[in-house]
C-alpha positions in Angstrom: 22.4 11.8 -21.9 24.4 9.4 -23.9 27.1 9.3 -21.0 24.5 9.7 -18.1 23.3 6.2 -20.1 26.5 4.5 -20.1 27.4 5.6 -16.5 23.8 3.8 -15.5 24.8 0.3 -17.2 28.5 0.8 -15.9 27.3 0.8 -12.0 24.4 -1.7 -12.5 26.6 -4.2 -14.2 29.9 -4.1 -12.9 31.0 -5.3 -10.0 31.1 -2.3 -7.8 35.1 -1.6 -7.3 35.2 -2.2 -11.2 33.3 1.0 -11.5 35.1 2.9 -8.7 38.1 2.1 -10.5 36.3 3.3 -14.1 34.9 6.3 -12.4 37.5 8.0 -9.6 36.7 10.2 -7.1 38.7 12.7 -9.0 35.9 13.1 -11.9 33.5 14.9 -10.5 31.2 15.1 -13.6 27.3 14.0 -13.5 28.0 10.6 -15.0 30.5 9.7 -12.7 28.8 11.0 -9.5 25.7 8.6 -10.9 28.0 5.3 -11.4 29.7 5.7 -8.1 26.3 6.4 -6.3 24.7 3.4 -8.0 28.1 1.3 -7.1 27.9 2.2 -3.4 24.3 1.2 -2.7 25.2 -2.4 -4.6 28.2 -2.3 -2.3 27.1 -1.0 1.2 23.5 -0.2 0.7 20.9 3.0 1.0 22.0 4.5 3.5 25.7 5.0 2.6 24.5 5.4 -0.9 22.1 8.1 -0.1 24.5 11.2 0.4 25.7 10.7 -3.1 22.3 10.0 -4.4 21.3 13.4 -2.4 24.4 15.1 -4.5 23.2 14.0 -7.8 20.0 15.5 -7.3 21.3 18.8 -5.6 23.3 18.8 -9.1 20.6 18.4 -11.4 17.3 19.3 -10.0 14.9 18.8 -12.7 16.4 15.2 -13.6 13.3 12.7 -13.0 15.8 9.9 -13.4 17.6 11.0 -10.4 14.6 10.9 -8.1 13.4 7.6 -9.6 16.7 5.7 -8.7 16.5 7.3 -5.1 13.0 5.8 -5.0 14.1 2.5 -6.4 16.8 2.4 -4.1 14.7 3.4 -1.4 11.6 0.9 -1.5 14.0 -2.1 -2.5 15.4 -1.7 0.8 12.5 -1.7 2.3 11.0 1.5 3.2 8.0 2.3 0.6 6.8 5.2 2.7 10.4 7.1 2.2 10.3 6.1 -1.4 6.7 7.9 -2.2 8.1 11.0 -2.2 11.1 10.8 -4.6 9.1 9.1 -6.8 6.1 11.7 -6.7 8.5 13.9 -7.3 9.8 12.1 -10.7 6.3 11.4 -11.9 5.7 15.0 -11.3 8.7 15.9 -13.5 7.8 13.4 -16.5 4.4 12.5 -16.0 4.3 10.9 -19.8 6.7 8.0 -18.2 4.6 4.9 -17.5 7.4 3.3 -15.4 7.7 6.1 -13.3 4.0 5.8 -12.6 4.0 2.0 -12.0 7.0 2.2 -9.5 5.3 5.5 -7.7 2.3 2.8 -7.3 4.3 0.0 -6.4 5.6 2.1 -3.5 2.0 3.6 -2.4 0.8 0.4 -2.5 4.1 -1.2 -0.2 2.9 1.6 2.2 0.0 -0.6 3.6 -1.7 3.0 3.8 -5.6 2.5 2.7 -5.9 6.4 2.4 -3.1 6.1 -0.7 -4.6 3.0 -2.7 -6.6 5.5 -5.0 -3.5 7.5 -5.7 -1.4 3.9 -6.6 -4.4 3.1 -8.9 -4.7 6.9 -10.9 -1.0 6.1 -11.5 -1.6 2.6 -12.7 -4.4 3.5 -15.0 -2.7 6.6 -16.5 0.8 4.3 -16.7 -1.5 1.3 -18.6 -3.3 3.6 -21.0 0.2 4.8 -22.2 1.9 1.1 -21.6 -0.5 -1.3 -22.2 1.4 -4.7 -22.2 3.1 -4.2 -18.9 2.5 -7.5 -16.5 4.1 -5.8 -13.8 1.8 -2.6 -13.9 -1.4 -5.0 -14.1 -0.2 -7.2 -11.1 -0.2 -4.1 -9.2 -3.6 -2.7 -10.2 -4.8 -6.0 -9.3 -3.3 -5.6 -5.8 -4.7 -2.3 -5.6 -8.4 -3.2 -6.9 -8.0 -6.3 -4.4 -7.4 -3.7 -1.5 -10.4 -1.8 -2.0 -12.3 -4.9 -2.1 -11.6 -5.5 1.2 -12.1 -2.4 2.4 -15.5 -2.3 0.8 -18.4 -2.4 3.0 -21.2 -2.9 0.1 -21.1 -6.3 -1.3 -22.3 -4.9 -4.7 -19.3 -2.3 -4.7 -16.8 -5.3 -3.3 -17.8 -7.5 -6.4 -17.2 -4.7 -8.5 -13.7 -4.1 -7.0 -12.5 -7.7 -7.4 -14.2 -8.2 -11.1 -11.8 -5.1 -11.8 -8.8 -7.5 -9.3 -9.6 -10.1 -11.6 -9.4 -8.0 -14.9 -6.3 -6.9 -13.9 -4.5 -10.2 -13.0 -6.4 -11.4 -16.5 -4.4 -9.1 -18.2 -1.4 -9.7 -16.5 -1.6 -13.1 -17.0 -2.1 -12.6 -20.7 0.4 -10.6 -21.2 3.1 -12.8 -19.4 2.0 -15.5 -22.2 -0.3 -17.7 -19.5 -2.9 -18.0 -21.6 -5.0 -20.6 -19.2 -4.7 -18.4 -16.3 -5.5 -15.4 -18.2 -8.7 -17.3 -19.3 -9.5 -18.3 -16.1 -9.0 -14.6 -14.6 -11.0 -13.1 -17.5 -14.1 -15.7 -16.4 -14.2 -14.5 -13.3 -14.0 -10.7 -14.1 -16.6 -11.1 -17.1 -19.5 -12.4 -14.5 -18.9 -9.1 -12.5 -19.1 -6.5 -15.3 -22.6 -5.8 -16.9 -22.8 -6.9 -20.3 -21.1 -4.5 -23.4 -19.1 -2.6 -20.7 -15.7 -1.9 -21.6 -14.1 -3.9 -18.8 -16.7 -7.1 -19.8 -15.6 -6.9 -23.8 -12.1 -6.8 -22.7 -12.8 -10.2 -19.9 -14.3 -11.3 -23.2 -11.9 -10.5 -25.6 -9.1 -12.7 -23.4 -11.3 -15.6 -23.4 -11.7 -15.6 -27.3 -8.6 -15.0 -28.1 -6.6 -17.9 -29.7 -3.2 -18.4 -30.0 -2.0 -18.1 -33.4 -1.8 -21.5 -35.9 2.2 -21.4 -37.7 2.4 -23.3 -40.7 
């Protein structure tokens, strides 16, 4: 793991040729077959990339981490539909990972499928109630609650879904340190919950909390 760890930093950092050089096609071991997979996509993109990152997990099957960088890979090259499945597929392997879960909706969501918005927002909900500070993971449950407000045909059920938007981009906000926008997000959410509802204590709690005096 230790040298699966170092191979990751070697191929993200380096400049690619630096890490064909560290790594040779000559070793054939797991670490090296991850550096030079990471290395090629830097260099020449997905689709050369993707035989090697096909040979990593052909090698070891039941490695999450290996499915996760073929998602990443995958949806940062634009094509979130191709990068559901990996990344089901890693969740499904460590499903105690928040980031798994918040890239896995990242990618439902980049779908622009309707049908898989509840999907990206289980994943959110479960990644946030093991990872509660992440902005990223907010910003996308906001995008997802946003979604269904649209879709919403009730007015009463299309409130509810944007006071939960608005909750969401709150906490995003709040934890990104924007304190004013936060507050401003929270306000918005509060007037949509019913009062001494979880989601309207939280909207609450952002808007009473104060920034620490330092002496």
């Amino acid at each position: 793991r230790h040298d699966l760890a170092k191979a990751k930093l070697f191929g993200f950092l380096e400049q690619p040729q630096s890490v064909f050089n560290r790594y040779p096609q000559t070793d054939q071991s797991l670490p090296a077959l991850y550096a030079r997979a990471i290395a090629t996509y830097r260099q020449s993109g997905v689709k050369i990339a993707m035989p090697q990152l096909d040979a990593l997990i052909a090698a070891k099957p039941d490695s999450p981490y290996f499915y996760e960088i073929k998602g990443q890979f995958l949806f940062e090259s634009g094509s979130p539909t191709a990068a559901v499945a990996p990344l089901r597929e890693a969740v499904k392997l460590s499903p105690d990972q928040p980031l798994l879960r918040i890239m896995l909706g990242q990618a439902l969501l980049g779908t622009n499928d309707r049908k898989l918005v509840d999907e990206a927002i289980t994943n959110l909900r479960t990644a946030l109630a093991r990872e509660d500070s992440s902005a990223m993971g907010y910003r996308q449950l906001a995008a997802a609650y946003a979604r269904k407000a649209e879709a919403a045909q009730a007015q009463g059920a299309k409130r509810q879904y944007m006071a939960q938007a608005e909750l969401a981009s709150a906490e995003a906000y709040f934890y990104e340190g924007q304190l004013k926008r936060a507050k401003q997000q929270a306000k918005r959410a509060k007037a949509g919950f019913v009062d001494g509802t979880p989601n309207w204590i939280r909207a609450d709690d952002i808007l009473a909390f104060q920034v620490p005096r330092t002496n």
